[in-house]
Backbone atoms as SQL, in Angstrom:
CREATE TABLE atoms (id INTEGER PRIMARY KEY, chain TEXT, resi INTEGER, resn TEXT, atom TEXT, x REAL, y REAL, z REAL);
INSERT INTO atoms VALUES
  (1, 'A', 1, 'UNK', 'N', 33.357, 3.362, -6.813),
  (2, 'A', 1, 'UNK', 'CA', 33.216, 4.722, -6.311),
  (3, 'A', 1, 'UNK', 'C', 32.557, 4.676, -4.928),
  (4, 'A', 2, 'UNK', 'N', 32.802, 5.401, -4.080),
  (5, 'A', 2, 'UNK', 'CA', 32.815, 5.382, -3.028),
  (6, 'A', 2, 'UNK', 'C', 31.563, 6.417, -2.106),
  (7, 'A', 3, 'UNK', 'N', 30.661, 6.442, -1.348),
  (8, 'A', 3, 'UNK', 'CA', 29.854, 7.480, -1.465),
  (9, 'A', 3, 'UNK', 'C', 29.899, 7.889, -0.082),
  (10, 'A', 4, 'UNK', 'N', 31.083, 8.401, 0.453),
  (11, 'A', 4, 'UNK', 'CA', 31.501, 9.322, 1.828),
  (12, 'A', 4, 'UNK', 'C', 30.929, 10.649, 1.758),
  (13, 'A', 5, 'UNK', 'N', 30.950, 11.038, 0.578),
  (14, 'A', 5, 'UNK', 'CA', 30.573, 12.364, 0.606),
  (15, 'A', 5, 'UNK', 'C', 29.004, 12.956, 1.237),
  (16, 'A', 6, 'UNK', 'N', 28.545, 11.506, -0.114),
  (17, 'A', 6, 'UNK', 'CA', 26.767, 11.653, 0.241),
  (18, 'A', 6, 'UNK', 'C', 26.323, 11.025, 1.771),
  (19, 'A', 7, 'UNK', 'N', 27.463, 10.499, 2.301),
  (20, 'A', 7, 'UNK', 'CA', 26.744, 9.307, 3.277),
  (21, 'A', 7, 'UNK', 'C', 26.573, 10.770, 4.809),
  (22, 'A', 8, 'UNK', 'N', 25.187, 11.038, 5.258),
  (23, 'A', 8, 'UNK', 'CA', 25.132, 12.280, 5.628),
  (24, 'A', 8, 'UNK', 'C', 24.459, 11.886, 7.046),
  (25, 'A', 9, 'UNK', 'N', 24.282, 10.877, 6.922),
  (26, 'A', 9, 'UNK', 'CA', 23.439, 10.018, 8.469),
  (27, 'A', 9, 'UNK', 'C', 24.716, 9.394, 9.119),
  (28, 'A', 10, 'UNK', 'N', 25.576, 10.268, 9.891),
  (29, 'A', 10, 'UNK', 'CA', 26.399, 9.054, 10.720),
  (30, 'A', 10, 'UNK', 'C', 25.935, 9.919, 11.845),
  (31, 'A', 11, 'UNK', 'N', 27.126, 8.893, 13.237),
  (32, 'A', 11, 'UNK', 'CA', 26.882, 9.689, 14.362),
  (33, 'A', 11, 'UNK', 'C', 28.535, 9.870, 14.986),
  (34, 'A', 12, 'UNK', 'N', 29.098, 9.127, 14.370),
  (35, 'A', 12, 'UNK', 'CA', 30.762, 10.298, 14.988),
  (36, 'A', 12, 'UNK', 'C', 31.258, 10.300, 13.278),
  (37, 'A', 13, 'UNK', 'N', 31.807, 11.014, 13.099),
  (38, 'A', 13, 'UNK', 'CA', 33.207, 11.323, 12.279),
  (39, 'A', 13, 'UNK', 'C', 34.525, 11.274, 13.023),
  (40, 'A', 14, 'UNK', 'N', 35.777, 10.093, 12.287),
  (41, 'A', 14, 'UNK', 'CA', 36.713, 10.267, 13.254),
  (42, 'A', 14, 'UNK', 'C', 38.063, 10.143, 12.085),
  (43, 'A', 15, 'UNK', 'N', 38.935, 9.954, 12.873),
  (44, 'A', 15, 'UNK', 'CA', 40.141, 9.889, 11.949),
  (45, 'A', 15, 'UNK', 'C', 40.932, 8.425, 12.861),
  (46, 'A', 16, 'UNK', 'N', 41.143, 7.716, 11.605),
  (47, 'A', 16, 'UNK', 'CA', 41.603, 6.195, 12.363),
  (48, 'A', 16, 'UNK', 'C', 42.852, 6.508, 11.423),
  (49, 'A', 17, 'UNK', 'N', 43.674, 5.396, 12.253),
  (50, 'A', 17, 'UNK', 'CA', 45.132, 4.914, 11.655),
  (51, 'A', 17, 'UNK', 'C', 44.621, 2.976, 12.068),
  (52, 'A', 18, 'UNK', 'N', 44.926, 2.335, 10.811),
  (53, 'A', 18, 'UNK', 'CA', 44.995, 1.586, 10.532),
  (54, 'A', 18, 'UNK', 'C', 46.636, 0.324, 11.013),
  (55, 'A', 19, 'UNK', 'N', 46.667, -0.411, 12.402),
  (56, 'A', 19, 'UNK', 'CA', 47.605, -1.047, 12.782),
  (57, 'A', 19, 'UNK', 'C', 48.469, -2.047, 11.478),
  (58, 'A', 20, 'UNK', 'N', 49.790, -1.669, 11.200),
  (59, 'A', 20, 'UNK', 'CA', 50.810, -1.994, 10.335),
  (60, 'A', 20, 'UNK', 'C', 50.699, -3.520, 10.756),
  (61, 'A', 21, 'UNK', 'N', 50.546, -4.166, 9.951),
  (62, 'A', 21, 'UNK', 'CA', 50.595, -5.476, 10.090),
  (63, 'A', 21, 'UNK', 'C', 51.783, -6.189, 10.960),
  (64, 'A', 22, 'UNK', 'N', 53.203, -5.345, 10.744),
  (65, 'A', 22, 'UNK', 'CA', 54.141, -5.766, 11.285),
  (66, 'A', 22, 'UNK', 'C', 54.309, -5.346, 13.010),
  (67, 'A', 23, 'UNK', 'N', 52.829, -4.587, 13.257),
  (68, 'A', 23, 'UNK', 'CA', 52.454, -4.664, 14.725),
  (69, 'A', 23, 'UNK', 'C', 51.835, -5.367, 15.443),
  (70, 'A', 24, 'UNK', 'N', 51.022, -5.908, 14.696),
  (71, 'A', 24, 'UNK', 'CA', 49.795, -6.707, 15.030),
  (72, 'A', 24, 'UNK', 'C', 48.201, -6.520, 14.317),
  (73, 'A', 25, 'UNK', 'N', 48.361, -5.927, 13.746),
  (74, 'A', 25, 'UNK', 'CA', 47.422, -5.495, 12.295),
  (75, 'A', 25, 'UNK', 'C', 46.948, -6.676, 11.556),
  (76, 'A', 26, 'UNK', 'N', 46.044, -6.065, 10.883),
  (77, 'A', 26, 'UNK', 'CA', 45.289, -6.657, 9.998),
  (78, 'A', 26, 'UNK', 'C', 46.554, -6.867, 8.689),
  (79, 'A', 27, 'UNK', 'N', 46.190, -8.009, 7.909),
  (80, 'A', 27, 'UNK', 'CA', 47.400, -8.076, 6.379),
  (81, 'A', 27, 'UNK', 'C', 46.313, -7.422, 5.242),
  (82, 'A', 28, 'UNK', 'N', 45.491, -7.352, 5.413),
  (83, 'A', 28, 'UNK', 'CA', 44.552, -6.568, 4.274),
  (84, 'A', 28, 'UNK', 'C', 43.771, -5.346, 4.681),
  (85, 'A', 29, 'UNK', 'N', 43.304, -4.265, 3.340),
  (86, 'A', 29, 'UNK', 'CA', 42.436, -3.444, 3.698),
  (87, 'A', 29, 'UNK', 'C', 41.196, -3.581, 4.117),
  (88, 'A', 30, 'UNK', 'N', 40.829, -2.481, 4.995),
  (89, 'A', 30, 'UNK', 'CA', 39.130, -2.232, 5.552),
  (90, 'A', 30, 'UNK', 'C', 38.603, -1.906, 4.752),
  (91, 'A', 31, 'UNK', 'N', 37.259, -2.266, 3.972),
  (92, 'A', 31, 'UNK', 'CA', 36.707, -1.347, 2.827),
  (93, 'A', 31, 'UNK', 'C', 35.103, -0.295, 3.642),
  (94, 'A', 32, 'UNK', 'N', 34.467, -0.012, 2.721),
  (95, 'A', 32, 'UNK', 'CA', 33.653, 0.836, 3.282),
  (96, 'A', 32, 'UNK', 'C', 32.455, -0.269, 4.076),
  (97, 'A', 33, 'UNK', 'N', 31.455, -0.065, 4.959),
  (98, 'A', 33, 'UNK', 'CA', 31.023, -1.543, 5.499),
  (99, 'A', 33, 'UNK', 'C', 31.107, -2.269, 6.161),
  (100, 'A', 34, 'UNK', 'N', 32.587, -1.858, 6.676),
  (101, 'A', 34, 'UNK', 'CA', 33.386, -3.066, 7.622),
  (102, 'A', 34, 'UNK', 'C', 32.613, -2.695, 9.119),
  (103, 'A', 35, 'UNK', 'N', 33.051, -3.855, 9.460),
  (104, 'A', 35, 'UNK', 'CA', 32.042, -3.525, 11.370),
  (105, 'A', 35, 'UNK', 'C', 32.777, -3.953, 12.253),
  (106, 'A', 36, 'UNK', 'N', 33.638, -3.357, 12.135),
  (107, 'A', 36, 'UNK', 'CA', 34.691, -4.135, 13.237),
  (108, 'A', 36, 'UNK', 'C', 34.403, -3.741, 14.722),
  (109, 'A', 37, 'UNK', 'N', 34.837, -4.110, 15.599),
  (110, 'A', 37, 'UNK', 'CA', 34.090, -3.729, 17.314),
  (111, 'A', 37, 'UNK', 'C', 34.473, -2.390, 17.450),
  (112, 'A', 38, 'UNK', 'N', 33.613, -1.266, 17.714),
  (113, 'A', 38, 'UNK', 'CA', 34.386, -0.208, 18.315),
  (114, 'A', 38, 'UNK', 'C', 34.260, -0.174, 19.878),
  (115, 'A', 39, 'UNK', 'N', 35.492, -0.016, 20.499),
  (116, 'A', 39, 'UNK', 'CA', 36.269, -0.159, 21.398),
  (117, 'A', 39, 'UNK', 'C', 35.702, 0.777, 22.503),
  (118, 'A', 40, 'UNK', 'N', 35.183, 1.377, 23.456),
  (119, 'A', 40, 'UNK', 'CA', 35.393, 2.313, 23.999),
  (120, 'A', 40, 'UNK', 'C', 34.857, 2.541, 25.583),
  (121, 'A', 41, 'UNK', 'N', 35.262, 2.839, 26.288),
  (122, 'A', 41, 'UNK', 'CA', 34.767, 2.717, 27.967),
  (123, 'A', 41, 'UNK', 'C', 33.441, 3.866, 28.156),
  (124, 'A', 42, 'UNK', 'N', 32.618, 2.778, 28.709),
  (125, 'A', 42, 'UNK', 'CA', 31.534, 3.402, 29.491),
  (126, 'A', 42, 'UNK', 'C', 30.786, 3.345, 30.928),
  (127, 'A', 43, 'UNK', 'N', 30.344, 4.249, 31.480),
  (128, 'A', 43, 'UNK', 'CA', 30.075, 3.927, 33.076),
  (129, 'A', 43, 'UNK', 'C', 31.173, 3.332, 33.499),
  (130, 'A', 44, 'UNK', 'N', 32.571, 3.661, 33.687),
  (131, 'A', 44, 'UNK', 'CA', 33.131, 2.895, 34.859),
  (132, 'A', 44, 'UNK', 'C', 33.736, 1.803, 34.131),
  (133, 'A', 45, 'UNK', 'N', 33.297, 0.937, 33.141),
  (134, 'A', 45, 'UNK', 'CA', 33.724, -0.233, 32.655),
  (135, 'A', 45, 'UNK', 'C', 34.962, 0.079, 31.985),
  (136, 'A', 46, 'UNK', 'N', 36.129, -0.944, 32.325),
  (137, 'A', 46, 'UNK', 'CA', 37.496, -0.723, 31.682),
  (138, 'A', 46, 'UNK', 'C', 37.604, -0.522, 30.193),
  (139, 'A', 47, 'UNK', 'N', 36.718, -1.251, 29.364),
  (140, 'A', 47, 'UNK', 'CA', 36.347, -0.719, 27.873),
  (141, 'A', 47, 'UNK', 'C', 35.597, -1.967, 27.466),
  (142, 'A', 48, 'UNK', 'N', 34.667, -1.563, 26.703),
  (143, 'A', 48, 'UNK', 'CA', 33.538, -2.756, 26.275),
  (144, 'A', 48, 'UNK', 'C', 33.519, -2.316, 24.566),
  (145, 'A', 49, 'UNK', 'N', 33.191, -3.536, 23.887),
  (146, 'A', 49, 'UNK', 'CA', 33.486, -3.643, 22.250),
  (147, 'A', 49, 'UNK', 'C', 31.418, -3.810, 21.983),
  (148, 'A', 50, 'UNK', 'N', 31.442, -2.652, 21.219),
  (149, 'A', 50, 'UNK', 'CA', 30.186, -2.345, 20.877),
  (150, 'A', 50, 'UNK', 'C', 30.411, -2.270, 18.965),
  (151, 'A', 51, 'UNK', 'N', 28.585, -2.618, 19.147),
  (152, 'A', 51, 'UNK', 'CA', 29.129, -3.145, 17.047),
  (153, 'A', 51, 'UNK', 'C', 28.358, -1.451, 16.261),
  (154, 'A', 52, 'UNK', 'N', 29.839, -1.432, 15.031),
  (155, 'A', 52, 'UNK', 'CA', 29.663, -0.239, 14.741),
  (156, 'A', 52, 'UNK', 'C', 29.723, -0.629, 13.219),
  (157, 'A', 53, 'UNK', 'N', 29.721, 0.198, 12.466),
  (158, 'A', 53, 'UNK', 'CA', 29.800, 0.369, 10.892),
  (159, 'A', 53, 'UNK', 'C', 30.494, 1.465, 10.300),
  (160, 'A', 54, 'UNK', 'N', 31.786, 1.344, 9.644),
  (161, 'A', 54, 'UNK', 'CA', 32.773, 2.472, 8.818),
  (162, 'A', 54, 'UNK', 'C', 32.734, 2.524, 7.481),
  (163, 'A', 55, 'UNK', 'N', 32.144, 3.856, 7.221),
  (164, 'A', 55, 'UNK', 'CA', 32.421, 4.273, 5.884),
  (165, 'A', 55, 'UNK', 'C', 33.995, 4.990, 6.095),
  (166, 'A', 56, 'UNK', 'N', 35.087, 4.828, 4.931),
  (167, 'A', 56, 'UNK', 'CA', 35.758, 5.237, 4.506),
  (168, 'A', 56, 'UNK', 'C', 35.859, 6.730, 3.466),
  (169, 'A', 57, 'UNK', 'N', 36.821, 7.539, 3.890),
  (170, 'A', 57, 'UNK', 'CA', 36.904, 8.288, 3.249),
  (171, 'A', 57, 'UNK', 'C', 37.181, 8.276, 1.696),
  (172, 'A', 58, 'UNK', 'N', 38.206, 7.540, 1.543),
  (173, 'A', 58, 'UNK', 'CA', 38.700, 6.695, 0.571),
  (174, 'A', 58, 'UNK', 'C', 38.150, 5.786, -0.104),
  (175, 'A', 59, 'UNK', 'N', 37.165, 5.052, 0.704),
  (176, 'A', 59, 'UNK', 'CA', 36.469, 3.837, 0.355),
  (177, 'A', 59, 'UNK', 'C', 37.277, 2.526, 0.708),
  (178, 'A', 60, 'UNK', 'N', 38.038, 2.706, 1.053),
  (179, 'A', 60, 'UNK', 'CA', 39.183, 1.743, 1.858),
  (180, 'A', 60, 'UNK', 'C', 40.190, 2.351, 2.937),
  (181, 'A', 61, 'UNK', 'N', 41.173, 2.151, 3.275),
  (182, 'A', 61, 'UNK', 'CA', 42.348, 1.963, 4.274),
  (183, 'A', 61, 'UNK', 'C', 43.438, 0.711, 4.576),
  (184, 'A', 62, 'UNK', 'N', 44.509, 0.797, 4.254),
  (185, 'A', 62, 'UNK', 'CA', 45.436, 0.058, 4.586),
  (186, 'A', 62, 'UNK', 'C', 45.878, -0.361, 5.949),
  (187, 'A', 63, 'UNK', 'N', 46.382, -1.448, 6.285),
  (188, 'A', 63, 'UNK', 'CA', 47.195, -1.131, 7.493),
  (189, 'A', 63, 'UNK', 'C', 48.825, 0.284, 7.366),
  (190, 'A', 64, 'UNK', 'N', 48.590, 0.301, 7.944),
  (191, 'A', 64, 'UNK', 'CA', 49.811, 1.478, 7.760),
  (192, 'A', 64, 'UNK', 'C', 48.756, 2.974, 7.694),
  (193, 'A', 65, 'UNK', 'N', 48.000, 2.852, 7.015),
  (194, 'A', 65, 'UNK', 'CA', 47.458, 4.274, 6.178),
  (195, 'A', 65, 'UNK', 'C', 46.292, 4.753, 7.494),
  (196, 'A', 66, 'UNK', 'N', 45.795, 6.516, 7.309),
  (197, 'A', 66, 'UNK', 'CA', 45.407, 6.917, 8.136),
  (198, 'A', 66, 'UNK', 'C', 44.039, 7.076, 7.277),
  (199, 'A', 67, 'UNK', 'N', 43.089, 7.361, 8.083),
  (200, 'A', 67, 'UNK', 'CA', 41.915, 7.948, 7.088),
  (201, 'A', 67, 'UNK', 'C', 40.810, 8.894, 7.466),
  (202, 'A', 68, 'UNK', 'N', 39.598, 9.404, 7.385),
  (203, 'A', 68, 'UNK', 'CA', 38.586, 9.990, 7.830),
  (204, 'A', 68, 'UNK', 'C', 37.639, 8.920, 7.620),
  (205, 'A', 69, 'UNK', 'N', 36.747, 8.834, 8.700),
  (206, 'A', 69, 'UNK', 'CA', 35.760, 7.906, 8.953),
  (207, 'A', 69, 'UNK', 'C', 34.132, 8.106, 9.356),
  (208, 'A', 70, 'UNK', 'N', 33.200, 7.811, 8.484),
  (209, 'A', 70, 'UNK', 'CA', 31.906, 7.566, 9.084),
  (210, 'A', 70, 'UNK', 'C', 31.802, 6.518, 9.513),
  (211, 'A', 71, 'UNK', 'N', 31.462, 6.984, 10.883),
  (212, 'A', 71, 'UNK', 'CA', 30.984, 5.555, 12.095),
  (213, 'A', 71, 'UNK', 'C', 29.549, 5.364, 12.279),
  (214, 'A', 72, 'UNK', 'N', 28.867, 4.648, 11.481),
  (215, 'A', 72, 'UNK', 'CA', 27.609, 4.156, 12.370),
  (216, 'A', 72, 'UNK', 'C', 27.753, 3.620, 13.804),
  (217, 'A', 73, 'UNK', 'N', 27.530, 3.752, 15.074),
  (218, 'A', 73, 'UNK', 'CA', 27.121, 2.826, 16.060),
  (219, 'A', 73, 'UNK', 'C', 25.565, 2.398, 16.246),
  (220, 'A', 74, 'UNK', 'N', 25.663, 1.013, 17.076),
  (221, 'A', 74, 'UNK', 'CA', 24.295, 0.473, 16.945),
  (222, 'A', 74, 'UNK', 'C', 24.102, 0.952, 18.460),
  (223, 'A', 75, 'UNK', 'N', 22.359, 0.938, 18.281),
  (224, 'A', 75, 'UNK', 'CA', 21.553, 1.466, 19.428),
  (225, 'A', 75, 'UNK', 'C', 22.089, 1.091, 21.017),
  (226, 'A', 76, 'UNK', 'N', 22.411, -0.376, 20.901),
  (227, 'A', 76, 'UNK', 'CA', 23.313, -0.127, 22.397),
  (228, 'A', 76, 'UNK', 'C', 24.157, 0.722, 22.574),
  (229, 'A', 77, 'UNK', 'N', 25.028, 0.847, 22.135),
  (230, 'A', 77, 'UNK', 'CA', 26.379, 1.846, 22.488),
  (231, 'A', 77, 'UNK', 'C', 25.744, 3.450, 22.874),
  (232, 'A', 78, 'UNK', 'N', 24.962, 3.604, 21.966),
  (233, 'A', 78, 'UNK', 'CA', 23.983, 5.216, 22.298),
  (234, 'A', 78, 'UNK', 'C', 23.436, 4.847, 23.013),
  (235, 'A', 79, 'UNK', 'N', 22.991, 4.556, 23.304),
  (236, 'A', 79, 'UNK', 'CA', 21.772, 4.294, 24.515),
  (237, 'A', 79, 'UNK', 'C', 23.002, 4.358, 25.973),
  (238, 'A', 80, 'UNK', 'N', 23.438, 3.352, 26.275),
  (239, 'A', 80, 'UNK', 'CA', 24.441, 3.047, 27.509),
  (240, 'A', 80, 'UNK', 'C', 25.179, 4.350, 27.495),
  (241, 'A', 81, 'UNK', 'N', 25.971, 4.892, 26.151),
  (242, 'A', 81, 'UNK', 'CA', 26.667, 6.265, 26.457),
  (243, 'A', 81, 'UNK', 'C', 26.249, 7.598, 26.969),
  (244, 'A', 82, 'UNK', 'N', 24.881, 7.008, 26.884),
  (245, 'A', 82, 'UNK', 'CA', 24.111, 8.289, 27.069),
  (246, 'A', 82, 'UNK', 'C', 24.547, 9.748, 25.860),
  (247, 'A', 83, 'UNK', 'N', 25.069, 9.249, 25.043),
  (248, 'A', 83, 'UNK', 'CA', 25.429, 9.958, 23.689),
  (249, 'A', 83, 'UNK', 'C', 26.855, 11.176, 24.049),
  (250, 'A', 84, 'UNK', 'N', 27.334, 10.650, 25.135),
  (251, 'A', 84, 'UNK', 'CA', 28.293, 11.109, 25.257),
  (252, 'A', 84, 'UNK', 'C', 29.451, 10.643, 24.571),
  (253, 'A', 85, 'UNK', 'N', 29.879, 11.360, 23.809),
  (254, 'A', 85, 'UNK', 'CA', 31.294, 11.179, 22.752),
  (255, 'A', 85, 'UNK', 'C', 32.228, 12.758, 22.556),
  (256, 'A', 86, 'UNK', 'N', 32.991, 12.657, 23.217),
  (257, 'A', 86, 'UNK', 'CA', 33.792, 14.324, 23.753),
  (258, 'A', 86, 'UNK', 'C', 34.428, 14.178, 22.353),
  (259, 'A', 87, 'UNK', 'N', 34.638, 15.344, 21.846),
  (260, 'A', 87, 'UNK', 'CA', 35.883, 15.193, 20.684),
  (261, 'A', 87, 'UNK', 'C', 37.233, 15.447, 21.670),
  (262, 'A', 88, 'UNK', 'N', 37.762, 14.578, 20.468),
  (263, 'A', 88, 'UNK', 'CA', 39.334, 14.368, 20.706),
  (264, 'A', 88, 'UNK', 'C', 39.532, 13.435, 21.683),
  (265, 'A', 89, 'UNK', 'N', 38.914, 12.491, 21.677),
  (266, 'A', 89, 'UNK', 'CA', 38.838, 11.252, 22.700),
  (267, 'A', 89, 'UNK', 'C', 39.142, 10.402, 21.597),
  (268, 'A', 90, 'UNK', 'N', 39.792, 9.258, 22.514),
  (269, 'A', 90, 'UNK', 'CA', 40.472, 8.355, 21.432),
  (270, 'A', 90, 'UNK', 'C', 39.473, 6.675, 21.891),
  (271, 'A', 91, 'UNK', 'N', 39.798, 6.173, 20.966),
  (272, 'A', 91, 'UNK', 'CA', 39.170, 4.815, 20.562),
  (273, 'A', 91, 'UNK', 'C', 39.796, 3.936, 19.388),
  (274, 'A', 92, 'UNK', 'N', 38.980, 2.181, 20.216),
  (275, 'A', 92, 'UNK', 'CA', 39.988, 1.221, 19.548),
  (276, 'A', 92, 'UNK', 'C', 39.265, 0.983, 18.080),
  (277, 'A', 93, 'UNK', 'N', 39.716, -0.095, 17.176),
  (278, 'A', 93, 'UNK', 'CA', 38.331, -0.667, 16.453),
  (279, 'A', 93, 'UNK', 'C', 39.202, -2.295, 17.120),
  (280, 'A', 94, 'UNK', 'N', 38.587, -2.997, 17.318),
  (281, 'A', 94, 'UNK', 'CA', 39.200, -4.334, 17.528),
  (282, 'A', 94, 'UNK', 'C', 38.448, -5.638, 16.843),
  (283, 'A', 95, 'UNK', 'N', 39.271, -6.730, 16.262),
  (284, 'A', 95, 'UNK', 'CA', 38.455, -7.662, 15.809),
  (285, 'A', 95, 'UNK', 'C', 38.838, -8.821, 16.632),
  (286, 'A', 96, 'UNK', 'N', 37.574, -9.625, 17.678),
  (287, 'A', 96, 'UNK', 'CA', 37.797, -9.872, 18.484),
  (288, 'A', 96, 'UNK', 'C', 38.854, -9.433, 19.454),
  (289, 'A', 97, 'UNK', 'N', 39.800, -9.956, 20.238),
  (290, 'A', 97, 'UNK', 'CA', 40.787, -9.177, 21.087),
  (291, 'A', 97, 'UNK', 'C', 42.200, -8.032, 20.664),
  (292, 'A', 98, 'UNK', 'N', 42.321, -8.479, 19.155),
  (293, 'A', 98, 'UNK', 'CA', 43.328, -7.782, 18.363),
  (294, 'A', 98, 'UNK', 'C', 42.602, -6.389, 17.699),
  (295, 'A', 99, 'UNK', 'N', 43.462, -5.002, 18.609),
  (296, 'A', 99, 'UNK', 'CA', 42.600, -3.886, 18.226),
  (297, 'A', 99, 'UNK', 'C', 43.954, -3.954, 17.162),
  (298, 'A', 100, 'UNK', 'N', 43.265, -3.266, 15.379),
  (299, 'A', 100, 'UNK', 'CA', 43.228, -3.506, 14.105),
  (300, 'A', 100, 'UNK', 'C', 43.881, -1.394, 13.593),
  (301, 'A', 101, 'UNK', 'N', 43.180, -0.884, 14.556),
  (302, 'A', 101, 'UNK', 'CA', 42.818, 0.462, 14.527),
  (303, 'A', 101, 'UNK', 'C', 42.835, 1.321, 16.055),
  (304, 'A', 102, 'UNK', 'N', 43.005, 2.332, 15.571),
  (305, 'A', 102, 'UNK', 'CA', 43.267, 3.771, 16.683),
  (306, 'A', 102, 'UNK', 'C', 42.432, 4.861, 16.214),
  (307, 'A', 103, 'UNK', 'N', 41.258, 5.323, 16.561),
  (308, 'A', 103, 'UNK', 'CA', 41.262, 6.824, 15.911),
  (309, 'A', 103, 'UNK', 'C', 40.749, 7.815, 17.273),
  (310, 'A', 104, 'UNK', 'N', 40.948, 8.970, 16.632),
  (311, 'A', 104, 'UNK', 'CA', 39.895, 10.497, 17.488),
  (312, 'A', 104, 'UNK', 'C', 38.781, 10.650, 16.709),
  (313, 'A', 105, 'UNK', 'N', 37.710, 11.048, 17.781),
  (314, 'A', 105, 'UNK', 'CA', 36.714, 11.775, 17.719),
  (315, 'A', 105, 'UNK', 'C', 37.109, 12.782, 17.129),
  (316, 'A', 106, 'UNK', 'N', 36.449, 13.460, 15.852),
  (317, 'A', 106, 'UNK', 'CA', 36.474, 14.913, 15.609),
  (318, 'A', 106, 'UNK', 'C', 34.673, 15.196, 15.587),
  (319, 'A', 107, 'UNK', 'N', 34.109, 14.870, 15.305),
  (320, 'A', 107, 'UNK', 'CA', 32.767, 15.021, 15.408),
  (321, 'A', 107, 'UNK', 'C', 31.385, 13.871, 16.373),
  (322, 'A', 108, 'UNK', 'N', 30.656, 14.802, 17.001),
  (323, 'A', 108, 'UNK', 'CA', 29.691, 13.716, 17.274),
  (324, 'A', 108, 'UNK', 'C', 28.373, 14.094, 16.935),
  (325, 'A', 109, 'UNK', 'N', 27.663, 13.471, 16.821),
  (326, 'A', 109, 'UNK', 'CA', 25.906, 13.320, 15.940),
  (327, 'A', 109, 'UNK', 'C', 25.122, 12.833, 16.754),
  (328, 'A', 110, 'UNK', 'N', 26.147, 11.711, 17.512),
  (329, 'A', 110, 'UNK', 'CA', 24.581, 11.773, 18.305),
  (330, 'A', 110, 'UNK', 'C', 23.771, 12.640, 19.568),
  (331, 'A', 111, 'UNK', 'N', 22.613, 11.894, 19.236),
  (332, 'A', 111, 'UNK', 'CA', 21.656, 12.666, 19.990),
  (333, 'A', 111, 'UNK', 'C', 21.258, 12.254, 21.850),
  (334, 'A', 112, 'UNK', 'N', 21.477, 13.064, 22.683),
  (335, 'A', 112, 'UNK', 'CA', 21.605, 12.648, 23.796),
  (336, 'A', 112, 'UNK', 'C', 20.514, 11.757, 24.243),
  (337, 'A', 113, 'UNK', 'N', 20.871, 10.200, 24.949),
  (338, 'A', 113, 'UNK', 'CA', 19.510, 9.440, 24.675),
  (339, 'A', 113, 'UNK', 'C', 18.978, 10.231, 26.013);
């Protein structure tokens, strides 16, 4: 069982699609936990991989399958973003150079550093 519901401390909510293996994807599911790099440009930089943490809506995700997501990010990424996260901005998840995932911003939490 899966505890998305209760999990009430994140700082974005997003909606990912999970890359089909027969794209370049992952061959197995993400479960809740996973930390894969989240992807995303700051100051000027073409895009830098900052370490994050996904709860699943589901408690998993397929390649192929879409989902709702709690994102922990760690204190660098807030800090450098200056807690800027626009909704409806898009982002990678990548494991090492192979991005795995695509999602939007629908929510942000954090707090402006």
């Amino acid at each position: 069982m899966n505890n998305y519901e209760e999990f009430t401390k994140y700082d974005l909510l997003a909606k990912i699609c999970i890359v089909k293996t027969e794209f370049g994807g992952r061959q197995n599911a993400v479960f809740d936990g996973y930390r894969g790099q989240f992807f995303w440009h700051i100051n000027n930089v073409d895009g830098s991989d900052w370490d994050a943490s996904y709860i699943f809506e589901k408690g998993s995700v397929s390649p192929g399958d879409e989902s709702q997501c709690k994102i922990l990010l760690s204190e660098n990424v807030k800090k450098y973003s200056k807690g800027i996260f626009p909704t409806e901005n898009q982002f990678g998840i990548r494991e090492g150079s192979r991005i795995i995932a695509v999602g939007i911003i629908l929510e942000n939490n954090v707090k402006n550093a």
